[in-house]
N, C-alpha and C positions, 0 to 999 in steps of 0.2 A: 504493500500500500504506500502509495506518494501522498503522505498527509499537505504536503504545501502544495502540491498539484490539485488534490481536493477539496482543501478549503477555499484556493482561491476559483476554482472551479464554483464551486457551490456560490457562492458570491457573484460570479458572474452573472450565473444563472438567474437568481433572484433580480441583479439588476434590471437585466432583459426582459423581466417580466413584471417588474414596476407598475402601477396602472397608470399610464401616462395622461389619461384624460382629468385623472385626480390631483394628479402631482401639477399640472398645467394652471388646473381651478385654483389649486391654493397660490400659485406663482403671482396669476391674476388678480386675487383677491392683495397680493401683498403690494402688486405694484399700485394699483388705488388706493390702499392706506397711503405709500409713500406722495401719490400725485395729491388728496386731499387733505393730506396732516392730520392722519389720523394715526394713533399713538398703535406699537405691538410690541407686547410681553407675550415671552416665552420661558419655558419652563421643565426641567426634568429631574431625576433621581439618578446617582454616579454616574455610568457612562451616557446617560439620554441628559443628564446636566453638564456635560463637558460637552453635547452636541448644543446645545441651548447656549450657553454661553458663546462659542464659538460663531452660530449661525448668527447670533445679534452683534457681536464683532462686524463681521464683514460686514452686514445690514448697516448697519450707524457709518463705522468707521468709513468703506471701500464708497462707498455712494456717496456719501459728504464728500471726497476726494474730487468728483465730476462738477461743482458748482455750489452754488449758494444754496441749492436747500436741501435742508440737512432730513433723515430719518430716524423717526421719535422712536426708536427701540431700546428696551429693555431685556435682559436675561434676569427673573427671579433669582436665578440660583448664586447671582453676583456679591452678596451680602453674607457673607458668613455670619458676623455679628447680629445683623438680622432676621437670620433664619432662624440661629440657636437660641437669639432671643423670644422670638415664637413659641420655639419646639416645647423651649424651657417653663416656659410661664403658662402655656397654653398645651397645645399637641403636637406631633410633628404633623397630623392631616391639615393643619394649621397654616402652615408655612409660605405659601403662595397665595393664600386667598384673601389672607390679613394681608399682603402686599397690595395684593388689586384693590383693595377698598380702599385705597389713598389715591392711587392714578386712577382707576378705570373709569373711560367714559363709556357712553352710550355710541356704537360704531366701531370702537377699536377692535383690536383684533386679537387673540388667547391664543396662543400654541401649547399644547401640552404635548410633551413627550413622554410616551411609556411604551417599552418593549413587549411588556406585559398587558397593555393598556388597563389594569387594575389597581393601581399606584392610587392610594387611600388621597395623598394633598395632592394629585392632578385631577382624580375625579371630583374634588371639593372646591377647585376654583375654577373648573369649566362649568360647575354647576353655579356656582357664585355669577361667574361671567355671564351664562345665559341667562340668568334672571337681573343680568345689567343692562339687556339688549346688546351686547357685544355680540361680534364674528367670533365660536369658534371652532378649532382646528384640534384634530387629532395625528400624529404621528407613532402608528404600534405598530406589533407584530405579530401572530399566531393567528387569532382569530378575532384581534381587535379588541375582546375583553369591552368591560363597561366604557370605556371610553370611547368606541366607536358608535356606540349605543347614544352618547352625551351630547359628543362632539356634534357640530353641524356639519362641519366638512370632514373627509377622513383619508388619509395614506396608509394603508394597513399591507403591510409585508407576510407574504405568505410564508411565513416559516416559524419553529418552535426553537431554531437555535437562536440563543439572545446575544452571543457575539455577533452571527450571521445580520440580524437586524439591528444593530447598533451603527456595525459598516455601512448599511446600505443606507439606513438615515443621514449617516453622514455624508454622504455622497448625495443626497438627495437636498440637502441644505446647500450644498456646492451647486449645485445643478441650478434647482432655485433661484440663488443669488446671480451668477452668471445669467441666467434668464431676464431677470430685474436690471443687470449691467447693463448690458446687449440690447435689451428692448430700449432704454432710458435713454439712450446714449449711443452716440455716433462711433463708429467700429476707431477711427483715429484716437477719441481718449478714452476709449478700454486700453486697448493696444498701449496704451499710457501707463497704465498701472500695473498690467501682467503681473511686470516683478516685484510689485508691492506687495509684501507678507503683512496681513490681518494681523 
């Protein structure tokens, strides 16, 4: 058995089979937040929080780089101090939903990541969020779990391996963001930034 021919095999696969009409709607839904200034927080647990954090990187940072207007993004999981200040006083289901009730408006937009999509504080602030009239977004895998159930939009990866669906999230946050580049903006300052590391 070639474990690294398989794994990245297995990976392939799933990316190839993406559901790309979903992945597109949310791309869509991101780039009219950023056209009407409409605020997005995103959200995860260990490796779906280092994609959360990451994906609003490029989002804020790489897109302010093309012009004057800047994108209102947040990654929940950015506050160590306070999360644990949540977790501590409160629960950890806690965590992201005490956060939305200081920013969330009415339109914005909730990303929740779970591999699992049964993560106790993402199912608790997309339910929060929807009874804000927020947009929101689901990002899992397996069989989507409660939060495809929540979520109003959804990317659910067909697989039960939770490293297999971490990767392809991440790739799919890449994807994304390049799509918002590209659509936004003229192929000469993309081609500007290329080698600009997030």
């Amino acid at each position: 058995m070639d474990r690294v021919k398989d794994y990245l095999s297995a990976v392939s696969s799933l990316l190839m089979e993406a559901p790309e009409e979903e992945i597109r709607k949310v791309a869509e839904l991101l780039l009219d937040a950023y056209s009407t200034g409409r605020q997005v927080f995103i959200m995860g647990n260990g490796g779906s929080a280092a994609t959360a954090s990451h994906f609003a990187c490029d989002l804020q940072k790489t897109m302010g780089l093309l012009g004057e207007k800047k994108f209102k993004v947040m990654a929940l999981t950015d506050s160590t101090p306070l999360m644990t200040a949540w977790a501590n006083d409160f629960e950890y289901a806690d965590i992201f939903a005490r956060q939305l009730a200081t920013w969330l408006a009415p339109g914005d937009l909730v990303i929740g990541i779970s591999g699992s999509g049964n993560s106790a504080n993402i199912m608790k602030a997309i339910e929060y969020a929807n009874n804000q009239s927020a947009v929101t977004i689901g990002m899992s895998g397996f069989n989507g779990g409660q939060l495809a159930q929540s979520a109003r939009y959804n990317i659910i990866i067909q697989s039960d391996n939770m490293q297999h669906i971490e990767d392809v999230h991440m790739v799919l946050a890449h994807l994304i963001f390049r799509y918002l580049l590209e659509v936004n903006n003229d192929c000469q300052s993309v081609e500007s930034i290329n080698g600009i590391a997030a």
